[in-house]
C-alpha positions in Angstrom: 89.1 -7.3 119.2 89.1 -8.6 115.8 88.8 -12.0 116.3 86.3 -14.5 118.0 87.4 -15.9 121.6 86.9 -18.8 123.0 86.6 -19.3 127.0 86.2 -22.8 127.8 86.8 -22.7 131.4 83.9 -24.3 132.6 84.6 -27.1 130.1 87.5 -27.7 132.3 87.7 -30.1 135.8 89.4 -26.6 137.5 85.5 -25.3 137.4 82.9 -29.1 137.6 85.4 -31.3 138.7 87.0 -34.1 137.6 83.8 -36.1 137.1 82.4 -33.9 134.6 85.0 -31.4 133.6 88.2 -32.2 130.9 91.9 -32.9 133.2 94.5 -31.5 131.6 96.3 -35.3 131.4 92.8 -35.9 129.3 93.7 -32.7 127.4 97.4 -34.0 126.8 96.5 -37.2 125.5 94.6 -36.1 123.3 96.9 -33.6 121.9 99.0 -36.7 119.9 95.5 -36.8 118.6 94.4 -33.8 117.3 98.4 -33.4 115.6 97.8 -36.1 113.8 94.3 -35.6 112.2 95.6 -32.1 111.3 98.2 -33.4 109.7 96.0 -35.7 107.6 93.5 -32.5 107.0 96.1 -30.8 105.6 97.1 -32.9 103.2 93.7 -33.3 102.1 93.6 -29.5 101.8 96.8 -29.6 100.0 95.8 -31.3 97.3 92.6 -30.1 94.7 91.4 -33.4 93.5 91.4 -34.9 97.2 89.1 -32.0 98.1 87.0 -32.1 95.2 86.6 -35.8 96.2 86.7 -36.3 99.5 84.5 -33.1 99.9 86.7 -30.3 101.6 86.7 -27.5 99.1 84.3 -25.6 101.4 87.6 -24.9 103.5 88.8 -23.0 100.4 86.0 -21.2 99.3 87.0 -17.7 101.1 89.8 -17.7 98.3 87.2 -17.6 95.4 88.2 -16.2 92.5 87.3 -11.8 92.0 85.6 -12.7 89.0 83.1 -15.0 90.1 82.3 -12.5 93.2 81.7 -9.9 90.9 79.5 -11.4 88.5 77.4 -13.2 91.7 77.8 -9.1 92.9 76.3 -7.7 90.0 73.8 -10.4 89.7 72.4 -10.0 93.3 72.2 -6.2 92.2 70.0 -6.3 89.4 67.4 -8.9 91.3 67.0 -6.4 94.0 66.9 -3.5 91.8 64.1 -5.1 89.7 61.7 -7.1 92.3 59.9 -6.6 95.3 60.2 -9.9 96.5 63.0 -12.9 96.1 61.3 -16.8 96.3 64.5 -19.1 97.8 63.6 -22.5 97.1 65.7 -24.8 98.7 66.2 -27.3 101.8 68.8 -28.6 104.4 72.0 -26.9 103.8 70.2 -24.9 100.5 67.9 -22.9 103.5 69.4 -23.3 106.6 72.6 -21.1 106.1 70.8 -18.6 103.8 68.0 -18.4 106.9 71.0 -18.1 109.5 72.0 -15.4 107.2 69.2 -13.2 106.4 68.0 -13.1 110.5 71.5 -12.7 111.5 72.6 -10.1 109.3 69.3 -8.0 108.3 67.5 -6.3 110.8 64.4 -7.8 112.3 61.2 -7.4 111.1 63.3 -7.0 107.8 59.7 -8.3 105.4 57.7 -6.1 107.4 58.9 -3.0 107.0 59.8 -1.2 104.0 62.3 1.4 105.7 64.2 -1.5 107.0 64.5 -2.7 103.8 65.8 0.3 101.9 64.5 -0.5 98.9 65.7 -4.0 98.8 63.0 -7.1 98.5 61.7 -9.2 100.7 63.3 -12.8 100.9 60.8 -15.5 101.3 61.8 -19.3 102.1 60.4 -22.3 100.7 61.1 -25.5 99.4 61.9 -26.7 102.9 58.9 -29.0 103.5 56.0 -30.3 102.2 53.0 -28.8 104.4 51.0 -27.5 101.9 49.5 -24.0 104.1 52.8 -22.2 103.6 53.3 -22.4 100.0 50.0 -22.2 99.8 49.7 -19.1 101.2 52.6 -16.8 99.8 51.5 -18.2 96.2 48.3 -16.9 97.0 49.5 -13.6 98.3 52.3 -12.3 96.0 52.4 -10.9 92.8 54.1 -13.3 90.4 55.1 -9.8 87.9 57.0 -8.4 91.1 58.5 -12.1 92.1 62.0 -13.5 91.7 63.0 -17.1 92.0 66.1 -18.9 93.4 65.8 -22.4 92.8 69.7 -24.2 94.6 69.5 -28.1 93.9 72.6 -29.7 93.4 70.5 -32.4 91.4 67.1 -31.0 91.2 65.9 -34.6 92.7 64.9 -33.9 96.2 61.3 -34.0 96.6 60.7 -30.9 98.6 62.5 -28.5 96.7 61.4 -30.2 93.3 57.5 -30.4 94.4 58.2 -26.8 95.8 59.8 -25.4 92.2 57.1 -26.9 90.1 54.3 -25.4 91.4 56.2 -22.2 91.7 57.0 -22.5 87.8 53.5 -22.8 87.3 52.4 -20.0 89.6 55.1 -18.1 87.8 54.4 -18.9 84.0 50.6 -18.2 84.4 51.5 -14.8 85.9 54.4 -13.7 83.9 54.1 -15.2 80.8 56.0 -16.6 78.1 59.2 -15.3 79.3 58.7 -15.9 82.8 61.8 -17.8 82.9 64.0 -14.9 83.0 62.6 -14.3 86.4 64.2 -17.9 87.5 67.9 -18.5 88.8 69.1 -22.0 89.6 72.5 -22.9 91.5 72.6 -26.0 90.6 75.6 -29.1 89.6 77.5 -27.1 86.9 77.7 -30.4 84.8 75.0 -33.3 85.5 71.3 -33.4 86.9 67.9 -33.1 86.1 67.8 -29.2 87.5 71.1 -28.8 85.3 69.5 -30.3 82.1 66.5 -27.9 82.3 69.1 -25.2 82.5 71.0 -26.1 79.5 67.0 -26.7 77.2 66.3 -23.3 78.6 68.8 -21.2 77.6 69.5 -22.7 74.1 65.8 -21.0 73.6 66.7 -17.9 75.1 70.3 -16.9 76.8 68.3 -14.3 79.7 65.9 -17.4 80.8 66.9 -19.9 83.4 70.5 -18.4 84.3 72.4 -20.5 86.8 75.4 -20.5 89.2 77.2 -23.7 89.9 77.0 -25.3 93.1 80.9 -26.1 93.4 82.5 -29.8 93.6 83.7 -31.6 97.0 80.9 -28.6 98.7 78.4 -30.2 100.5 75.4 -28.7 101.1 75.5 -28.0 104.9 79.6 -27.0 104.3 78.1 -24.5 101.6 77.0 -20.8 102.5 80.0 -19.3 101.2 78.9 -20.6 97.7 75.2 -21.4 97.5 74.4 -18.8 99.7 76.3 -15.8 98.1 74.2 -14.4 95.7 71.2 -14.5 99.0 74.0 -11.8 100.7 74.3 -10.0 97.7 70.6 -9.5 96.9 70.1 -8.3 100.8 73.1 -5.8 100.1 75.9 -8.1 101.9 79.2 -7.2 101.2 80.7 -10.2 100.0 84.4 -9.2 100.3 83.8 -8.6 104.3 81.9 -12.2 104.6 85.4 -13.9 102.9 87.8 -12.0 104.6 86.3 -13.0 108.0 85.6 -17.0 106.6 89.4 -17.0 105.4 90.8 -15.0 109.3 89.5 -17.8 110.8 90.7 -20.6 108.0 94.6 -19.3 108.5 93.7 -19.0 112.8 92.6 -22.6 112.1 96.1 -24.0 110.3 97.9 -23.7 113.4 98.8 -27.9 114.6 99.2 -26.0 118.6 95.8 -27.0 120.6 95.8 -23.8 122.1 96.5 -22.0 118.9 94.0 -23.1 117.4 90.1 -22.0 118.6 88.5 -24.8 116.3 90.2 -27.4 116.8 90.5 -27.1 121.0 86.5 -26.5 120.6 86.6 -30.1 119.1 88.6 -31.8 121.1 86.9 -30.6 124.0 83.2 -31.7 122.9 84.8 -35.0 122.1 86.5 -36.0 125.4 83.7 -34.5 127.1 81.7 -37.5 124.5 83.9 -39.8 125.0 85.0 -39.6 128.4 82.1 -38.2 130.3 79.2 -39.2 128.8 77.9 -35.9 127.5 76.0 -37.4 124.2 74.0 -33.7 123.7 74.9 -30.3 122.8 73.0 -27.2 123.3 74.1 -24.2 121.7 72.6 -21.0 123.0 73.1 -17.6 121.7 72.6 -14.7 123.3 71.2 -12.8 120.7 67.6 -12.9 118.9 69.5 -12.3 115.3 72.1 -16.0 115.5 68.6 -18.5 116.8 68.8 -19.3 112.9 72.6 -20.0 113.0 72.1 -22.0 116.2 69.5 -24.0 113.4 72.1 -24.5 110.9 74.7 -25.7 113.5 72.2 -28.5 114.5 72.2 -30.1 110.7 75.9 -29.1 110.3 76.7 -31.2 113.6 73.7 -34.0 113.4 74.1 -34.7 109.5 78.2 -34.8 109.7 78.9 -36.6 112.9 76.0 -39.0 113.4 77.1 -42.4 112.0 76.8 -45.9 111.5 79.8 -47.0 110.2 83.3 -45.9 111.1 85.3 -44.9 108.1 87.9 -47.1 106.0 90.8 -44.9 104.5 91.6 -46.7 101.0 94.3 -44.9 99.2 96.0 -44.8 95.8 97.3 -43.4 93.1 100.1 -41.4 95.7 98.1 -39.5 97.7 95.1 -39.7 96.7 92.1 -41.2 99.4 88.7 -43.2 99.4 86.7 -43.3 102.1 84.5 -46.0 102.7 82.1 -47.5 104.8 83.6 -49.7 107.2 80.7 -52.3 107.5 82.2 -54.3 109.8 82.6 -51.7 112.4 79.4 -50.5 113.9 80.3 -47.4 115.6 76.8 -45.1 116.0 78.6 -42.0 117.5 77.5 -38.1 116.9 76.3 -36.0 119.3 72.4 -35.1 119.8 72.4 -31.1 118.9 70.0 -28.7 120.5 69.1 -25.4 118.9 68.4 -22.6 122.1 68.4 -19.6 122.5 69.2 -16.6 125.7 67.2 -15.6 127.6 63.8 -17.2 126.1 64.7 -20.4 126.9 66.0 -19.9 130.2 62.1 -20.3 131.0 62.4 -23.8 129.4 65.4 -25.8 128.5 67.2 -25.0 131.1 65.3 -26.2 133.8 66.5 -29.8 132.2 69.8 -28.6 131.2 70.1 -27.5 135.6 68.3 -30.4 137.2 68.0 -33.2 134.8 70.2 -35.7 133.7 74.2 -34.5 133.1 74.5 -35.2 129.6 75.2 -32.0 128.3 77.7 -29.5 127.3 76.3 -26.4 126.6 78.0 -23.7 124.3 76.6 -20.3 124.7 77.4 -17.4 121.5 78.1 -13.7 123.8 77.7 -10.3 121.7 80.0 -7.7 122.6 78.1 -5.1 120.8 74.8 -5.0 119.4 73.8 -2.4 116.3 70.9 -1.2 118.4 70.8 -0.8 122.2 67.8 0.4 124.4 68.5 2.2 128.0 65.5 1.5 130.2 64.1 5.0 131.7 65.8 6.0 135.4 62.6 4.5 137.5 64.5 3.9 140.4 63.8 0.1 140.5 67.3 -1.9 140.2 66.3 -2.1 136.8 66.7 1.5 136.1 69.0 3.1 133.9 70.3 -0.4 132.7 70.7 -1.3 129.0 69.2 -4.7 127.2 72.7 -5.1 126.5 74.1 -4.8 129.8 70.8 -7.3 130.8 71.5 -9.9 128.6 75.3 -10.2 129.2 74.1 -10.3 132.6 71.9 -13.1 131.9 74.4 -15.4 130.2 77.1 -14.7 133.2 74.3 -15.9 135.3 73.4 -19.1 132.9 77.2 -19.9 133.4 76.9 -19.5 137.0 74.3 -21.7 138.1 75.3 -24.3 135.6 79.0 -24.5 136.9 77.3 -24.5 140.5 75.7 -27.9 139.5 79.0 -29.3 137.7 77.3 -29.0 134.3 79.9 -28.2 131.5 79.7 -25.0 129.6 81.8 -22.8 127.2 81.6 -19.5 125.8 82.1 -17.7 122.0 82.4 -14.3 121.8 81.0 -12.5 118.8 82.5 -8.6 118.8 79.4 -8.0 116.9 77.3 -9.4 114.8 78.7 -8.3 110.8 79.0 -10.1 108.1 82.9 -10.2 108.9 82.3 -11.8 112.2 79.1 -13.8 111.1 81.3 -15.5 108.7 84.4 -16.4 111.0 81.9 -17.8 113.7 80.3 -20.3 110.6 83.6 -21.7 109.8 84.9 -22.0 112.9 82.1 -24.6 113.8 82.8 -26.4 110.2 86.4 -26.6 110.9 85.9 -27.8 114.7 83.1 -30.3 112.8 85.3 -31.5 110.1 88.0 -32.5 113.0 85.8 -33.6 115.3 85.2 -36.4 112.2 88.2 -37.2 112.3 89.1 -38.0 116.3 85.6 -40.0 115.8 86.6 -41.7 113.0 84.2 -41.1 110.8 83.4 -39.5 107.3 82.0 -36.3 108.0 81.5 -35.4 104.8 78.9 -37.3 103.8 74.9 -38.4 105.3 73.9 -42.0 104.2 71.6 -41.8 106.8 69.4 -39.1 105.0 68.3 -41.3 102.2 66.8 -43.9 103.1 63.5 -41.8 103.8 63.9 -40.5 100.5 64.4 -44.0 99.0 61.4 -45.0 100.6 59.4 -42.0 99.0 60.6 -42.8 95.4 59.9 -46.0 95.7 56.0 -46.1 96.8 55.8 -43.4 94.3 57.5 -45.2 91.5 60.0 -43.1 90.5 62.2 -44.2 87.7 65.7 -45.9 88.4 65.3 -47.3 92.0 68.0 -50.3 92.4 66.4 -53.8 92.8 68.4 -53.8 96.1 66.7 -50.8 97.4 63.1 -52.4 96.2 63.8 -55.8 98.6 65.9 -53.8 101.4 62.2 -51.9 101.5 59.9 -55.1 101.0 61.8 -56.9 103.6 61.7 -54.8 106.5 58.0 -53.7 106.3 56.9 -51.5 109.4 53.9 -53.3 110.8 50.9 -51.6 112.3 48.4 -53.4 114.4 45.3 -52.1 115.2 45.1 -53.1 119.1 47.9 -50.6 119.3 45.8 -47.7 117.9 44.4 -46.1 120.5 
């Protein structure tokens, strides 16, 4: 098997009824559907400037050009040739895939153990939040002379990662030196920003300081591992050519119209009549493997961030072909489904008890590895445990998660992973972004962008008097004060 399956039987009324479980008249309607969204994706695709604009050249990125590989290739080389340890500063879609890569794709334990790591560095993560303690303490405990920094910003604006890279600068110039800028990379807007301007002042003083890759137009940051988080796969060793060949198998699986063709898009069109239709507003997905929790993270920000909305979406087109999407303020919609990040078998002892006896809500989409790198055989005790492999356990375990849900008319589905490489890795991420980026489209919405996201972050700049805040933003914020009384203080 070279390919990822899908087995959505128990998404099905043939397995938990008609109640909660997709009819096949449900799955013909929505067929009409699903063609004609496709069609409209595809002439998005089709055209470079609608991408670029619309934001859908992630679903080209596995066709990058050689020449850019290479030189992100070479670059990732010399970082981990030259430094014990890699600083990635960076947050939402700027940490999340590079996380789900690094667990999925190194071994664990990878920091702790220097024969893991074969000579490579270790990868530290931060930029992500703004608790002081962990910063604090890596700062604290690594040598800055031995420490390489990533800084990926697409506008070098958001407070976490901005707070995060000046104190790192700081930590970094006092330790290094004048030149301590030639320990700093930024992937950052090829063209415009703050992060970008700092770029541009530090290399016309020297060419080797501040070097940069671009963060690619119409990419959005959740939509972006296959180009922010490159040169993260290179450092740890990742062949790149095996992470694009999978990412572009499961692009050209993914251009078929046919429901049942097409793995993605039937994924999508389940979750959204099982939405729609049967009330199941939340979506666990559970892997069954320690190595893709992290991925199960980034899924929860790629499906929260891109489907939860407001507004529906008003299509404005001109110039030929060429589309706008806008807000459509007089259409309230508030759809997306409530992700849930789990994992098998940990939180079998948890979540599940919920997911089995609490309110049906829920689809749940479990991640099944055929084969895992390493496999332990328990001794021959003579128990019924004896002789069997963790493997053979934990398939057992997810069989038996399917079971007792379907007993109890919950819906489930499955995605099998042959194993977990950076050629498989990479078709299971874009298979969720495609299924995502249609699932927009049967909902109606843009799924592309996250107006929702800034209006903490416009509330931050403006008690803290940044520069530039519009006068609407300033009343929106004075008007709709959040009031705090002290009888309800308790």
């Amino acid at each position: 098997m070279k390919q990822l399956q899908f087995d959505f039987n128990n998404m099905l009324s043939l397995n938990v009824g008609a109640k909660h479980g997709i009819t096949d008249s449900e799955l013909r309607h929505v067929a009409k559907k699903v063609r004609e969204a496709h069609i409209h994706l595809q002439n998005i695709v089709a055209s470079p400037e609608n991408r670029a604009h619309l934001g859908l050249e992630w679903i080209v990125l596995p066709r990058q050009e050689e020449k850019a590989i290479r030189r992100i290739q070479r670059l990732g080389r010399e970082i981990s040739r030259g430094y014990e340890n890699v600083i990635f500063l960076g947050i939402g879609g700027s940490f999340l895939g590079l996380k789900a890569a690094q667990d999925a794709l190194c071994a664990p334990y990878y920091n702790d153990f220097a024969g893991i790591r074969q000579g490579k560095p270790r990868i530290y993560f931060e930029g992500n939040n703004l608790d002081p303690e962990p910063l604090n303490t890596l700062l604290g405990s690594l040598n800055p002379k031995r420490t390489f920094v990533i800084v990926i910003s697409k506008s070098g604006e958001t407070t976490e990662t901005r707070a995060a890279f000046t104190m790192v600068e700081q930590w970094l110039k006092k330790g290094v030196g004048a030149r301590y800028g030639r320990q700093i990379v930024a992937i950052t807007d090829p063209v415009a920003g703050s992060l970008r301007k700092r770029v541009t002042e530090e290399q016309r003083k020297d060419t080797k300081s501040f070097r940069s890759l671009p963060v690619i137009k119409g990419v959005g940051g959740r939509y972006s591992e296959f180009n922010m988080g490159l040169l993260h796969l290179a450092i740890i060793g990742v062949d790149l050519t095996g992470v694009l060949k999978g990412a572009q198998l499961m692009v050209r699986r993914c251009t078929a119209a046919s429901l049942y063709k097409n793995p993605a898009y039937l994924y999508a069109a389940l979750q959204y009549l099982a939405y729609q239709k049967k009330g199941k507003s939340i979506a666990i997905l559970m892997p069954f493997s320690e190595t893709l929790k992290s991925t199960a993270d980034w899924y929860v920000q790629l499906l929260a961030e891109s489907l939860g909305k407001k507004y529906g979406r008003r299509i404005v087109r001109y110039s030929g072909n060429l589309e706008r999407w806008d807000q459509d303020r007089d259409t309230v919609v508030n759809v997306g489904r409530t992700p849930v990040s789990a994992r098998g078998t940990n939180d079998l002892h948890s979540i599940q008890q919920n997911t089995i006896e609490g309110e049906n809500n829920k689809t749940v989409t479990f991640i099944r590895v055929g084969r895992f790198r390493h496999d332990i055989t328990l001794p021959p005790t003579g128990d019924f445990l004896s002789g069997r492999s963790y493997a053979r356990l934990l398939g057992l375990a997810q069989e038996a998660t399917e079971w007792a849900l379907t007993r109890e008319r919950r819906p489930s589905c499955t995605i099998y992973v042959p194993e977990v490489t950076p050629f498989y890795w990479a078709q299971l991420l874009m298979f969720f972004e495609i299924a995502t980026a249609l699932e927009g489209e049967l909902l109606g919405v843009n799924a592309f962008d996250q107006p929702g996201v800034e209006g903490y972050k416009q509330y931050m700049y403006y008690i803290l008097k940044k520069p530039g805040i519009p006068q609407r933003i300033a009343r929106d914020i004075q008007s709709h004060p959040v009031r705090k009384k002290a009888g309800f203080i308790v």
